[in-house]
N, CA and C atoms as an extended XYZ file, in Angstrom:
423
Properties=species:S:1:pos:R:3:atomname:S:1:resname:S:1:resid:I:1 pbc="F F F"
N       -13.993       16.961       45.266 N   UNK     1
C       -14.203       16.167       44.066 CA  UNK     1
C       -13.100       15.111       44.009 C   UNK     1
N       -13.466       14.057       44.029 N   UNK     2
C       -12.382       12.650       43.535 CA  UNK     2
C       -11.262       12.738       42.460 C   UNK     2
N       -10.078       12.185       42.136 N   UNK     3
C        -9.452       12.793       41.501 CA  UNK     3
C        -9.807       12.415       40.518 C   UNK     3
N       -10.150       12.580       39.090 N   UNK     4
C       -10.413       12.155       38.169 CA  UNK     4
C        -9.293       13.320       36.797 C   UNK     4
N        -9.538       11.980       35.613 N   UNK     5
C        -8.543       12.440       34.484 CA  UNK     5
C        -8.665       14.156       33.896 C   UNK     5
N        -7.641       14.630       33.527 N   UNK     6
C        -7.731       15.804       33.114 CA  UNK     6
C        -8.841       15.885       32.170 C   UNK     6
N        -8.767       15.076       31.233 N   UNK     7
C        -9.750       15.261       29.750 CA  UNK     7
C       -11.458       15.458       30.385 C   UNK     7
N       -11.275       14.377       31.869 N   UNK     8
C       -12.853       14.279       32.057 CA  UNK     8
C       -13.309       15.771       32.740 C   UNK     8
N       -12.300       15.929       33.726 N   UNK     9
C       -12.021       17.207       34.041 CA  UNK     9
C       -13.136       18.228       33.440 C   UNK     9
N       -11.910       18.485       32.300 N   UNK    10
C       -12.792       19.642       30.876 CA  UNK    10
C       -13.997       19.429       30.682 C   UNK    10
N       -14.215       18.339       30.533 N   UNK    11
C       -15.581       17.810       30.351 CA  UNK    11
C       -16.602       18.540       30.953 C   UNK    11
N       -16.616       17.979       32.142 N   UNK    12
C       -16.755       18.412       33.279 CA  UNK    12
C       -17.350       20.326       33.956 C   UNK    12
N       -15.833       20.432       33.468 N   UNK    13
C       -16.068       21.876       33.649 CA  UNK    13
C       -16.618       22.745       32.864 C   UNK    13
N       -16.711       22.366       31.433 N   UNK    14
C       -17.093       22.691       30.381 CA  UNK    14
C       -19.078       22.939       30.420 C   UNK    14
N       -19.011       21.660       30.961 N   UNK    15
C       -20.914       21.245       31.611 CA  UNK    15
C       -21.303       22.308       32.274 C   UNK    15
N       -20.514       22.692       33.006 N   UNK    16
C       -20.701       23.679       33.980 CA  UNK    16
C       -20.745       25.249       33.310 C   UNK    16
N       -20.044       25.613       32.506 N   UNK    17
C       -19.952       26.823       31.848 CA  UNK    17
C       -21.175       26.713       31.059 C   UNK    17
N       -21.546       25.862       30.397 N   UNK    18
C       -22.716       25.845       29.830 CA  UNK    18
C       -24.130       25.967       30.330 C   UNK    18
N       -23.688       24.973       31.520 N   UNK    19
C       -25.575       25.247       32.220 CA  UNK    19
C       -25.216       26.842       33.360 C   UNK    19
N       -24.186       27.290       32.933 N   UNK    20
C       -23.948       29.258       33.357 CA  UNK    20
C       -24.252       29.685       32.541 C   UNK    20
N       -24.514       29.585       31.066 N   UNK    21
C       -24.957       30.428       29.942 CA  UNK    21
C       -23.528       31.069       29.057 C   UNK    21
N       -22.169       30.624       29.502 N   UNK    22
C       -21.469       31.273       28.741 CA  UNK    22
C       -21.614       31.089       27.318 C   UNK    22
N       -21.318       32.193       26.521 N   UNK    23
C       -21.345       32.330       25.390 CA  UNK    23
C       -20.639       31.144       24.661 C   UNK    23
N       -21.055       30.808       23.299 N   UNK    24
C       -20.085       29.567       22.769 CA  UNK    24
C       -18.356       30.251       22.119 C   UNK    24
N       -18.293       32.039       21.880 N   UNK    25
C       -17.151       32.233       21.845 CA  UNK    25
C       -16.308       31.851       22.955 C   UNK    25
N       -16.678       32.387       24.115 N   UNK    26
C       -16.086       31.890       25.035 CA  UNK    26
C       -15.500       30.592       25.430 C   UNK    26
N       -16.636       29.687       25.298 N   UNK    27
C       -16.036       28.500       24.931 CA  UNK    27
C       -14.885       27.830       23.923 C   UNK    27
N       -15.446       28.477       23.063 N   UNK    28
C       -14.402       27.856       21.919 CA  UNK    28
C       -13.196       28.531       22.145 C   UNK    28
N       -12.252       29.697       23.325 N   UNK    29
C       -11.457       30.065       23.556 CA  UNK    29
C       -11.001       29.302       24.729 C   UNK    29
N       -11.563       28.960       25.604 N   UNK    30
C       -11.716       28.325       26.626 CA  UNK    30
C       -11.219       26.699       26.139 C   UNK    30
N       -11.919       25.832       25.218 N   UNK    31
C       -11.504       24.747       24.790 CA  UNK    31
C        -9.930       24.880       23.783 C   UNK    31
N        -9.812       25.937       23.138 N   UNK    32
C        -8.448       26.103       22.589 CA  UNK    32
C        -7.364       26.125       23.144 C   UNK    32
N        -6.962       26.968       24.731 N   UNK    33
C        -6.193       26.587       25.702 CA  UNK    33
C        -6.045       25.562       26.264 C   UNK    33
N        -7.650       24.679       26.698 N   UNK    34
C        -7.908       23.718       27.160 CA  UNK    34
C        -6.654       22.348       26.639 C   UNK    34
N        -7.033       22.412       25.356 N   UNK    35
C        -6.844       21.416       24.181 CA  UNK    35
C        -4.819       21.894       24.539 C   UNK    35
N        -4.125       23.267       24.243 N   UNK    36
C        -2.968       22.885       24.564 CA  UNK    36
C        -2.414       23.045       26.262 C   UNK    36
N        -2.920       22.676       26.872 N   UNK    37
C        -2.671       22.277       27.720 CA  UNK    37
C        -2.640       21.551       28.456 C   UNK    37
N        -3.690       20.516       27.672 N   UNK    38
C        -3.758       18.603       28.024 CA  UNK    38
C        -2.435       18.257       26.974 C   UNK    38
N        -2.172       18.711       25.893 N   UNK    39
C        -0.628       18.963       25.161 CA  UNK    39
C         0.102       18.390       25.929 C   UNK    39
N         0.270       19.626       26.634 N   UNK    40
C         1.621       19.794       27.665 CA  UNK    40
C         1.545       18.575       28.727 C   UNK    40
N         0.466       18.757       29.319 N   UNK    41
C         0.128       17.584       30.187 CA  UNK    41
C         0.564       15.893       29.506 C   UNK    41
N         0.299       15.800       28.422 N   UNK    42
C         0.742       14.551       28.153 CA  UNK    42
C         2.085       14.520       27.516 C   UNK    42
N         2.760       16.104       27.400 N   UNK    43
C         4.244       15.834       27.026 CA  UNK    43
C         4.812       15.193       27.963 C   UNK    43
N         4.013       15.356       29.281 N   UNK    44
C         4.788       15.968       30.693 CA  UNK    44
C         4.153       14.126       31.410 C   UNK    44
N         3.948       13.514       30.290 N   UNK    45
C         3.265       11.659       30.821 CA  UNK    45
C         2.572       12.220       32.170 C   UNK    45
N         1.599       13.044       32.260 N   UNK    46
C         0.608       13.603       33.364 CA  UNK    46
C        -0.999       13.357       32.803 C   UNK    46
N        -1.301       12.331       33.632 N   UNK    47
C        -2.864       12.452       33.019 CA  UNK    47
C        -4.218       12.984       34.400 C   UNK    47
N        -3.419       13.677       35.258 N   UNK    48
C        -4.309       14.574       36.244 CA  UNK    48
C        -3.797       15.886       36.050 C   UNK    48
N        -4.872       16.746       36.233 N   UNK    49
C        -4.629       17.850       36.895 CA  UNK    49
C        -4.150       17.999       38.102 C   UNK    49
N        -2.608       18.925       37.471 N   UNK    50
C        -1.851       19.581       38.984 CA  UNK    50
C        -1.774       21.327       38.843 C   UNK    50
N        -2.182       21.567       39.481 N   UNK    51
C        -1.694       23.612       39.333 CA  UNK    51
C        -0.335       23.720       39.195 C   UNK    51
N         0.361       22.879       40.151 N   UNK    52
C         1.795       23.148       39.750 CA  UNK    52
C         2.429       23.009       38.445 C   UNK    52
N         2.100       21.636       37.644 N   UNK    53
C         2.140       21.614       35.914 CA  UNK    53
C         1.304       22.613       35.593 C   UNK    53
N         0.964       23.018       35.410 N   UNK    54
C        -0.355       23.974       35.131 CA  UNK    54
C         0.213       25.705       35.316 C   UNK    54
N         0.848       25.638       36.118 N   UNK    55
C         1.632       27.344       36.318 CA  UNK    55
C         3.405       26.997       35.567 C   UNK    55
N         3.598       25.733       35.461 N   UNK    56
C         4.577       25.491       35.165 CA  UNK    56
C         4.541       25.671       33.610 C   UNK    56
N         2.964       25.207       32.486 N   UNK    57
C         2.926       25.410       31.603 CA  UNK    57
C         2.588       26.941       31.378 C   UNK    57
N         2.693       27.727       31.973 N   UNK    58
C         1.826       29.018       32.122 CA  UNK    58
C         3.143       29.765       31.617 C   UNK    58
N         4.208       29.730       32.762 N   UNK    59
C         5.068       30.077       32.847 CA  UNK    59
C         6.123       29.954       31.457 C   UNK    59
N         6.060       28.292       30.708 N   UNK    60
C         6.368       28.619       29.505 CA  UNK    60
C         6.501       29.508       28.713 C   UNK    60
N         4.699       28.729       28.752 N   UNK    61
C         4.266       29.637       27.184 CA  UNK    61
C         4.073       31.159       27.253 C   UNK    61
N         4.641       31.670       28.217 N   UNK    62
C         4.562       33.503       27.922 CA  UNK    62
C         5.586       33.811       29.156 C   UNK    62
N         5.863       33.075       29.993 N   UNK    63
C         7.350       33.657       30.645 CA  UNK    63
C         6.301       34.184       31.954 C   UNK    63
N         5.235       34.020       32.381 N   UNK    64
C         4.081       34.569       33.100 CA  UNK    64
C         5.098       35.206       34.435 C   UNK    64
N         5.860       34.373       35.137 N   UNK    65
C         6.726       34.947       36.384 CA  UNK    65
C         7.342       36.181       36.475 C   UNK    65
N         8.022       35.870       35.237 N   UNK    66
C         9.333       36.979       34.725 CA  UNK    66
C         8.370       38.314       34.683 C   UNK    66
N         7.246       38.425       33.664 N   UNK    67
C         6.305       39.454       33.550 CA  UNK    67
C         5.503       39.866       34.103 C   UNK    67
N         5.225       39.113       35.524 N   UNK    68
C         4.650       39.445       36.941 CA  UNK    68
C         5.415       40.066       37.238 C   UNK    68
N         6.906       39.482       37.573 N   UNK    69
C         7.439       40.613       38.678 CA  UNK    69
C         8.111       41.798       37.462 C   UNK    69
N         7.904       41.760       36.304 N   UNK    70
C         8.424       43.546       35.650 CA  UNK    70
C         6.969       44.121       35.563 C   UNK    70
N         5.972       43.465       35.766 N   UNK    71
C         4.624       44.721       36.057 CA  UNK    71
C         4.036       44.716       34.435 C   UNK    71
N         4.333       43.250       33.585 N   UNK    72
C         4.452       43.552       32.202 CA  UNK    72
C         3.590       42.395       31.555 C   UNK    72
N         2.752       42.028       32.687 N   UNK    73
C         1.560       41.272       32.023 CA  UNK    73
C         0.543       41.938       31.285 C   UNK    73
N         0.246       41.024       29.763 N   UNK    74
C        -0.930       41.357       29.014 CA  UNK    74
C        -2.156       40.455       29.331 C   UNK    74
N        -3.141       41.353       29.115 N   UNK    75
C        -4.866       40.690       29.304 CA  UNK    75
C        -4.975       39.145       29.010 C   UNK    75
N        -3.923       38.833       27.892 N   UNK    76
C        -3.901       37.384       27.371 CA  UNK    76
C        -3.564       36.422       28.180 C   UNK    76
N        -1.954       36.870       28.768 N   UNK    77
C        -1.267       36.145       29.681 CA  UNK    77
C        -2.790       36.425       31.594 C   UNK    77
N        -2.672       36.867       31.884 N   UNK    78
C        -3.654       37.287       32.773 CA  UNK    78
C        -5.249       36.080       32.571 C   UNK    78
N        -5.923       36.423       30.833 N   UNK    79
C        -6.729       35.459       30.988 CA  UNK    79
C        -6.248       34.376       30.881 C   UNK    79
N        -5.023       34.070       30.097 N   UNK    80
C        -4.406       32.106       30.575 CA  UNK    80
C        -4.767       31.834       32.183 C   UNK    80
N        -3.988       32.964       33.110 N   UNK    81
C        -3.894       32.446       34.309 CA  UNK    81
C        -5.221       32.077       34.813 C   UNK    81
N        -6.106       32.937       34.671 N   UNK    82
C        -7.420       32.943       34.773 CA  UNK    82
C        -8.158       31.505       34.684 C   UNK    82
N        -7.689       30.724       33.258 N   UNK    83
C        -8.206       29.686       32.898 CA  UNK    83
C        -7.480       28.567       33.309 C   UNK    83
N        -6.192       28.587       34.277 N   UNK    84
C        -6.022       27.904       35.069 CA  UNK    84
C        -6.091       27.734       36.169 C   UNK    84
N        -6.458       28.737       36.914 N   UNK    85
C        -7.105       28.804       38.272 CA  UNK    85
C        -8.415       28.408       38.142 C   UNK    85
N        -9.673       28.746       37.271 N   UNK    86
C       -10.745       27.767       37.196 CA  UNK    86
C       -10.104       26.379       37.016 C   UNK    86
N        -9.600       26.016       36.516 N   UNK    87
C       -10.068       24.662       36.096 CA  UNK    87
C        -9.104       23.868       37.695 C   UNK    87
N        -8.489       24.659       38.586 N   UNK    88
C        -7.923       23.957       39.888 CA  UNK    88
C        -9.434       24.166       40.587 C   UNK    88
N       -10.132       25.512       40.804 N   UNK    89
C       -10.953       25.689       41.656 CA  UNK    89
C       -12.322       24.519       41.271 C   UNK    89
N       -12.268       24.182       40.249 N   UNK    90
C       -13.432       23.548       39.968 CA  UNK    90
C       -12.884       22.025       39.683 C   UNK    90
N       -11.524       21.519       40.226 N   UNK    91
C       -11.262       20.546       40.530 CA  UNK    91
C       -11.846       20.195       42.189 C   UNK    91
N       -11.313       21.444       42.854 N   UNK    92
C       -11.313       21.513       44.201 CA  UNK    92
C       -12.709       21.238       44.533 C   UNK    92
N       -13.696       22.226       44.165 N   UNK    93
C       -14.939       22.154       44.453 CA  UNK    93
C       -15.980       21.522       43.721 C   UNK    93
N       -15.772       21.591       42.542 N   UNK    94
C       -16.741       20.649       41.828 CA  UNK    94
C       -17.581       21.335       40.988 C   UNK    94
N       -17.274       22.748       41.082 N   UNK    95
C       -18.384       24.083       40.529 CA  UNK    95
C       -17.150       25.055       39.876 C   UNK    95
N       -17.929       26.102       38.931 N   UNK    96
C       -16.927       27.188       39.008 CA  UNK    96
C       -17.460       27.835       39.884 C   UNK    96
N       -16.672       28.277       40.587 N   UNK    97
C       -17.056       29.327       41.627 CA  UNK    97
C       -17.061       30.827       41.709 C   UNK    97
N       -16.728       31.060       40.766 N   UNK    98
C       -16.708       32.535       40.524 CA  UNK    98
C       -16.896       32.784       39.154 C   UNK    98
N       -17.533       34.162       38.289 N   UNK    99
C       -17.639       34.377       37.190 CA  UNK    99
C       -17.490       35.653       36.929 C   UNK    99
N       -16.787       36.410       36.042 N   UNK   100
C       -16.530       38.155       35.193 CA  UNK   100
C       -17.957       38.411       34.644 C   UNK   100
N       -18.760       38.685       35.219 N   UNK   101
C       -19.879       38.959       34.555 CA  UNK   101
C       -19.942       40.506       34.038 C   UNK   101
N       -20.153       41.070       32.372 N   UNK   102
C       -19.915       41.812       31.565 CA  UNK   102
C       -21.395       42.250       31.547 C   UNK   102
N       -22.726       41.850       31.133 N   UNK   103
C       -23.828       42.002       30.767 CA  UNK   103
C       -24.227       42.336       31.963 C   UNK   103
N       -24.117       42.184       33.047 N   UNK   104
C       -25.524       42.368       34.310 CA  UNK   104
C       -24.644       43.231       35.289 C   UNK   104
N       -25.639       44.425       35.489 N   UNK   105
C       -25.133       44.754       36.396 CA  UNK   105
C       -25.875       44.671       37.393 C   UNK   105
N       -24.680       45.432       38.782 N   UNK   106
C       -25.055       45.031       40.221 CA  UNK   106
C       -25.469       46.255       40.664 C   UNK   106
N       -25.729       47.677       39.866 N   UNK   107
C       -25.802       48.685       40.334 CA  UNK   107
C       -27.039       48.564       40.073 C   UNK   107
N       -27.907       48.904       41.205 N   UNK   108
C       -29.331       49.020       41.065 CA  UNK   108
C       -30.214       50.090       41.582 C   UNK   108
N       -29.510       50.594       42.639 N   UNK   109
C       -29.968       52.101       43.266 CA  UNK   109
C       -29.674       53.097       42.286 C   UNK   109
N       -30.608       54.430       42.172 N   UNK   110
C       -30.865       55.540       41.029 CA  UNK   110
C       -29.636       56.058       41.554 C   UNK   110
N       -29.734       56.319       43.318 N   UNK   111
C       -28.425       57.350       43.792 CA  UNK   111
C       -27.009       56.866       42.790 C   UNK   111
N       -26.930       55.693       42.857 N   UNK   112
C       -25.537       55.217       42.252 CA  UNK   112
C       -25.707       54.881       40.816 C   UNK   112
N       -26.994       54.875       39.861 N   UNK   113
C       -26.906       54.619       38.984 CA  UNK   113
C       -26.327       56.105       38.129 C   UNK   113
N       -27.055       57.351       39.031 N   UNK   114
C       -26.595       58.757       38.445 CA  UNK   114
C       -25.472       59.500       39.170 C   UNK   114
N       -24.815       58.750       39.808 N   UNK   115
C       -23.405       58.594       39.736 CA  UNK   115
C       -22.260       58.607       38.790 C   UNK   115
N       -22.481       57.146       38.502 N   UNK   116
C       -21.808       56.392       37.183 CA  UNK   116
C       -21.975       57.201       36.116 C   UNK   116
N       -22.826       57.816       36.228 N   UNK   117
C       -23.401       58.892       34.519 CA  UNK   117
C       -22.923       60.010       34.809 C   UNK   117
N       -22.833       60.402       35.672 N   UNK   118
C       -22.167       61.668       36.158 CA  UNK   118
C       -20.686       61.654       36.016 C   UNK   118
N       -20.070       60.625       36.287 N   UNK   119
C       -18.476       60.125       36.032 CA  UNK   119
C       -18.695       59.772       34.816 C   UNK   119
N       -19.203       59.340       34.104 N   UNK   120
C       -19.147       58.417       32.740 CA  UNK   120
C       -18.886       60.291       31.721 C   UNK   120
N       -19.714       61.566       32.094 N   UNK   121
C       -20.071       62.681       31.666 CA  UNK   121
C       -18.761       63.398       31.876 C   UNK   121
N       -18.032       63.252       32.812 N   UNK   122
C       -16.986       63.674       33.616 CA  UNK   122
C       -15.757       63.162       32.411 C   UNK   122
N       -15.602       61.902       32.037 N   UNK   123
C       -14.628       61.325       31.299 CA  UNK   123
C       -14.730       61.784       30.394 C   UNK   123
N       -16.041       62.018       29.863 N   UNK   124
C       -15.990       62.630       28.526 CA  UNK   124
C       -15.609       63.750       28.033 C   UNK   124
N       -15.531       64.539       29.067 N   UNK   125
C       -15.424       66.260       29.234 CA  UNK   125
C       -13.599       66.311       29.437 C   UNK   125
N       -13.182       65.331       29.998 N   UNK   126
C       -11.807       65.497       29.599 CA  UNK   126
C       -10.821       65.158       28.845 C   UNK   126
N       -11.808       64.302       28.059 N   UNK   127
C       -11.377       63.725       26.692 CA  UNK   127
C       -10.399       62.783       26.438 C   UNK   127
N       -11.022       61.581       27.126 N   UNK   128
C       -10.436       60.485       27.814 CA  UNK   128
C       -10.879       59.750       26.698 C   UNK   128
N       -10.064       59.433       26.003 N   UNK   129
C       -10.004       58.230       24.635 CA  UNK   129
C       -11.779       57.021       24.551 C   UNK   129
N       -12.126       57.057       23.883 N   UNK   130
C       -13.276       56.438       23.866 CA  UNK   130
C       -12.956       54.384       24.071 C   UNK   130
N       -11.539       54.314       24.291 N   UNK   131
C       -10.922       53.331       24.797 CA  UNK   131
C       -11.375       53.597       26.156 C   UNK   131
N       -10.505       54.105       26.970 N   UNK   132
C       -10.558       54.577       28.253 CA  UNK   132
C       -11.798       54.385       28.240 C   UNK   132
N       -12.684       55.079       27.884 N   UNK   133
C       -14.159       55.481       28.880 CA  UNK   133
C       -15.015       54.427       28.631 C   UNK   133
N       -14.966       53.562       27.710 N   UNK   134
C       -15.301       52.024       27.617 CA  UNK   134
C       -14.954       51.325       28.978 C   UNK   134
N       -13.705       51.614       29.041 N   UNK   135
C       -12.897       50.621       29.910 CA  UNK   135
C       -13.785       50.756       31.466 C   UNK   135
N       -14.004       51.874       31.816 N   UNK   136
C       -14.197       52.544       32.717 CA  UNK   136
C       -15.705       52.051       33.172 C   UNK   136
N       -16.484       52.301       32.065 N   UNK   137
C       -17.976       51.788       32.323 CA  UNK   137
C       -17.430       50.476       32.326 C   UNK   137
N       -17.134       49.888       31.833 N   UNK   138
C       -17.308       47.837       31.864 CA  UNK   138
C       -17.094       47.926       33.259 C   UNK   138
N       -15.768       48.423       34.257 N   UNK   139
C       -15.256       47.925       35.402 CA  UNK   139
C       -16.447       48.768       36.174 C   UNK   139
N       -16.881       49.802       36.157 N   UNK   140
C       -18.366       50.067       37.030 CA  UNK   140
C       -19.278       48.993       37.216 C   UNK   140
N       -19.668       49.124       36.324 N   UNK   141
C       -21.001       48.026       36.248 CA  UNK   141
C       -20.199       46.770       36.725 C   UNK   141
């Protein structure tokens, strides 16, 4: 993809999340980072996208390095990073290229579907926080 301005960028990528079907929460979380991080970008007199500004603002706003290497990243800091690695990869390529898909699953064989139920039955029996066993089915499927 040609280099073009950060703002068009979003734009851009934004088009793309949409004709994927993401949800408009998503979006509107997605445009809220978005929004401070063209911020930073124009504190920083930057009107392209660089990953390096981009991990550099990361790193700011939650210390992201420091809490990599103590093993002490939260889901938040994790989805920031998240939402800056799309928006490099879909500089790079022109697409998002990858997606967390929550709703669909990939398990489609019975053998492995009564599996998962069999473990899902298993968690329950040891009385694994109804946190936990949430957690557990989302990352199956």
């Amino acid at each position: 993809m040609e280099k073009i301005a950060l703002k068009e960028l979003l734009h851009l990528l934004e088009q793309d999340l949409i004709r994927m079907g993401y949800k408009e929460a998503t979006l509107k979380y997605y445009r809220t980072n978005w929004t401070r991080l063209v911020g930073y970008f124009e504190d920083q007199g930057e009107e392209f996208f660089s990953e390096s500004i981009a991990m550099e603002y990361l790193d700011k706003k939650c210390s992201f390095f420091a809490k990599e290497q103590a093993g002490l990243l939260t889901q938040s800091n994790v989805y920031l990073f998240r939402i800056v690695r799309m928006i490099g990869d879909f500089q790079q390529h022109g697409v998002v290229s990858r997606r967390y898909m929550k709703s669909l699953s990939r398990v489609n064989e019975q053998e492995h579907i009564d599996l998962l139920e069999a473990f899902s039955l298993y968690s329950k029996s040891c009385d694994y926080s109804a946190t936990t066993q949430k957690s557990y089915r989302r990352i199956q499927l």
